[in-house]
N, C-alpha and C positions, 0 to 999 in steps of 0.2 A: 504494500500500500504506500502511496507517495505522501512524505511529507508534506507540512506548508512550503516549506522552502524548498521543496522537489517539482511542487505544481506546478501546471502551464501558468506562464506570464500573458499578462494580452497584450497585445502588440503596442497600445500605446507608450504602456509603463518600459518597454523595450530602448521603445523609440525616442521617450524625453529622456533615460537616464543617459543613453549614449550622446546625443546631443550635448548634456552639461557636462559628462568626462569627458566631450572633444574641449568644449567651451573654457572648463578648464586648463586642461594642457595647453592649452595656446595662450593661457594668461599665466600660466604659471600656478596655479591654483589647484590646491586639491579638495579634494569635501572635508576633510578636517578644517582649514581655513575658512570654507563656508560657514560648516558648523558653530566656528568660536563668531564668524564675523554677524552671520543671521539668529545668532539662538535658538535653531533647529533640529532637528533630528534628519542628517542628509546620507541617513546610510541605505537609504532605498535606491541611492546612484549608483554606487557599487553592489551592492546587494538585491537586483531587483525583484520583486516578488517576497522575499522576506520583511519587508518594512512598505506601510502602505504610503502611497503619494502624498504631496504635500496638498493643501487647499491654494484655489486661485492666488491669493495674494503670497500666500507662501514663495510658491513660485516664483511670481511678477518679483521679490524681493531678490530670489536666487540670481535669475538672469540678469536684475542690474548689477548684482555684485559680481557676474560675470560679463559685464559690457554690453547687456543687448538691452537700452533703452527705448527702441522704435515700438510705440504703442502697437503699432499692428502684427510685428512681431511675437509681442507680450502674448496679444490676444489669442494669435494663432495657436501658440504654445499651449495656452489654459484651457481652451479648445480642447486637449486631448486630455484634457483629466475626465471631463463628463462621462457618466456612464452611459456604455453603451450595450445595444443588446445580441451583440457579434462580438464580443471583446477580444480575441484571436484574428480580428478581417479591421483593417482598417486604411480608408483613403484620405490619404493628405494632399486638399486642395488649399488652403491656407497660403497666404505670404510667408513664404521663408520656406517651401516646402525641401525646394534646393537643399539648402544648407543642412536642414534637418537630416534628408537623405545621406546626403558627404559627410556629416557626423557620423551616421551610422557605419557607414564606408570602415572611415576612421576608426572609428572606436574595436573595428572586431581582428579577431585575432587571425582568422581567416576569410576568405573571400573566392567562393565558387559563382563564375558566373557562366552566360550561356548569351550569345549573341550571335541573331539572328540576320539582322539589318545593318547596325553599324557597331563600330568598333565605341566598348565600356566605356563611360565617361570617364572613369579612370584610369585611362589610359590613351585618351586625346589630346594631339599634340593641339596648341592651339588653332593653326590655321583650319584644321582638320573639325574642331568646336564652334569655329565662326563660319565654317560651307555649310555645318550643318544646322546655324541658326538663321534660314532666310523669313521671311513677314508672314511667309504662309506655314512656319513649322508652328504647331501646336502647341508648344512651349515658349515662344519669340518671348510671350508678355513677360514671364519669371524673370526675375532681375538674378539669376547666375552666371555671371562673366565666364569667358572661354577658358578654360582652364581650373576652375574653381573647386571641381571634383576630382583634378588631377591627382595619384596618390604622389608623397612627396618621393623623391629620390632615395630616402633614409629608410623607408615605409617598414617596420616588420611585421606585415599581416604575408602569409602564405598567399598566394593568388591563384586560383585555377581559371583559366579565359578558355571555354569555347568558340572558335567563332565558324558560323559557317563561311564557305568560301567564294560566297556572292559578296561580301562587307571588304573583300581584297579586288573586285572587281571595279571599272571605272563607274563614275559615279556621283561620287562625291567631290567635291570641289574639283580643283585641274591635277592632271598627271602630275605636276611638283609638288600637290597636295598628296595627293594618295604615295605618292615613291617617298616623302617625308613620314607619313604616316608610317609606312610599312618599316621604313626605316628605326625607326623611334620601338616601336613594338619588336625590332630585333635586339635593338641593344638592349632593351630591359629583359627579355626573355635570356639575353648571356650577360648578365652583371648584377640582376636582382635574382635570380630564380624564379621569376614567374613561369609557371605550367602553362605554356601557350599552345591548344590544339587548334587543330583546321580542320569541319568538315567537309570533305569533299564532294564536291555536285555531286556526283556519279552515285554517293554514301546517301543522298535524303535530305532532307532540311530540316533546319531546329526551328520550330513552331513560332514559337513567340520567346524574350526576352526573359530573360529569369534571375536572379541574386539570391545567393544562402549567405549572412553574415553571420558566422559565429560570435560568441563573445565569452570573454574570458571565466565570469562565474559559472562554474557548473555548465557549459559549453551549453550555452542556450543560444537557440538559433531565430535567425527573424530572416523572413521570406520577402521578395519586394518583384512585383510583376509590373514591369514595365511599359507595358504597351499603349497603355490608355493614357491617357492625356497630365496624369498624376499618378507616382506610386501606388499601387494595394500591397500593403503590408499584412503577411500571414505569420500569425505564430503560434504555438502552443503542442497539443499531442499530437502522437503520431498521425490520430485519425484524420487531422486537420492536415499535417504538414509531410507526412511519409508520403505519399504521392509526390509532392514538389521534393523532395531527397533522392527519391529516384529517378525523376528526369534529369536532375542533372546529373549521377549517375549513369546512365544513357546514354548524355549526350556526351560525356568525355569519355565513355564506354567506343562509343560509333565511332570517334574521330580520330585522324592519323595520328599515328606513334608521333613522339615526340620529333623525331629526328626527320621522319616525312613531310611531319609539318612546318618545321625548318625550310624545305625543298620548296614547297607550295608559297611560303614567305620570297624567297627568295627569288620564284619564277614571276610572280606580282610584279614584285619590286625592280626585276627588270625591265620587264613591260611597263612599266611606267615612266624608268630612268629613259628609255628608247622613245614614248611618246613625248616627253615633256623636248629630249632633242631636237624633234622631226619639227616642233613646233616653233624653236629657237632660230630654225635655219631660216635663209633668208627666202621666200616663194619668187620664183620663177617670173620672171616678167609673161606679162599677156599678150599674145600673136594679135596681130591687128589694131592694134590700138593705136 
């Protein structure tokens, strides 16, 4: 029988504690300092699910003490303490939804993704972030600058990246865009260790977008399906989330060896270095003119 501290978390209490351990570490701050500075009890950031959430103002109190004074911000945030009657499924359409998601990024010890369409925000070089924010992308309005998901250079979360082998095809922005792209996802797969597979046409296609974040307590996991216009965050038992554990099993099941995938990178990225030339040369003057 599972303890209280064994129980499924619902995704929100996931989702703000990771939030305020990124919010933290980037101020230097850890919930002890909270603690002594708000006279709270903020062991439910580290501990989530053992210790219940703070109330609205609570909150609104934490975040300015860790720098996030933009009332709508605030708002969004207090937003997820409300109970809800899916507490395991939750969408974050909110201001700040961005940043909340890249906290989560951040905050897990690991990172299984699956990428169907284009290459994981964290791992977008910038020009590669700005092809893919034109007026009609579905996200333009979010105020998430290019790069802002990126993981740092330093990063130590494990990475597993599926991608299928349409998101290495032209496409997106111009052949200097994609041959940097391809580029940028070779170095980090030989200097970080990132698990970089390729599915290949020939293998099927991975369906839609998918994230498993681990996190450091008791290796709890938060789900994030990407497709719709704002994250759905899943979390809790197996009943809920072993389906999404195994697809992505699957899909890094289906996808070429490491070393194949290597190959498939590198044949791109020719073809791209080869287009972006052809384009550079100077064209032919016009007969008859």
């Amino acid at each position: 029988m599972n303890t209280h501290a064994d129980a499924p978390i619902p995704a929100a209490h996931l989702l703000l504690g990771a939030y305020l351990r990124t919010l933290g570490v980037a101020r230097g701050v850890n919930p002890g300092d909270l603690t002594a500075s708000s006279d709270q009890d903020t062991r439910w950031i580290t501990e989530p699910g053992a210790h219940p959430l703070p109330q609205p103002d609570q909150l609104a109190t934490l975040l300015a003490l860790l720098g996030v004074t933009d009332p709508a911000l605030v708002r969004s945030a207090q937003v997820l303490l409300a109970p809800s009657a899916h507490p395991h499924r939750l969408i974050d359409t909110a201001p700040g939804w961005s940043q909340r998601f890249a906290a989560c990024e951040r905050a897990a010890t690991t990172l299984r993704l699956r990428a169907p369409l284009n290459v994981p925000a964290v791992l977008q070089t910038t020009a590669y972030a700005r092809a893919l924010r034109t007026p009609s992308h579905p996200r333009a309005d979010e105020l998430c600058p290019p790069g802002s998901r990126l993981l740092p250079t330093d990063h130590i979360q494990h990475v597993t990246v599926v991608l299928d082998e349409m998101v290495l095809l032209p496409g997106i922005g111009s052949a200097a865009v994609m041959a940097e792209q391809i580029a940028f996802l070779q170095q980090r797969a030989e200097s970080d260790g990132l698990d970089l597979r390729v599915l290949p046409q020939h293998a099927g296609f991975l369906p839609r977008a998918l994230c498993e974040m681990t996190f450091a307590h008791r290796g709890r996991r938060l789900y994030a399906d990407e497709e719709g216009q704002h994250p759905m965050y899943v979390s809790g038992p197996a009943s809920v989330c072993g389906s999404l554990q195994q697809i992505l099993s699957h899909a890094i099941h289906d996808a070429a060896p490491a070393e194949a995938s290597r190959a498939l990178l590198q044949r791109h990225r020719q073809h791209h270095e080869e287009q972006r030339l052809r384009q550079m040369l100077p064209k032919p003057p016009q007969s008859g003119s």
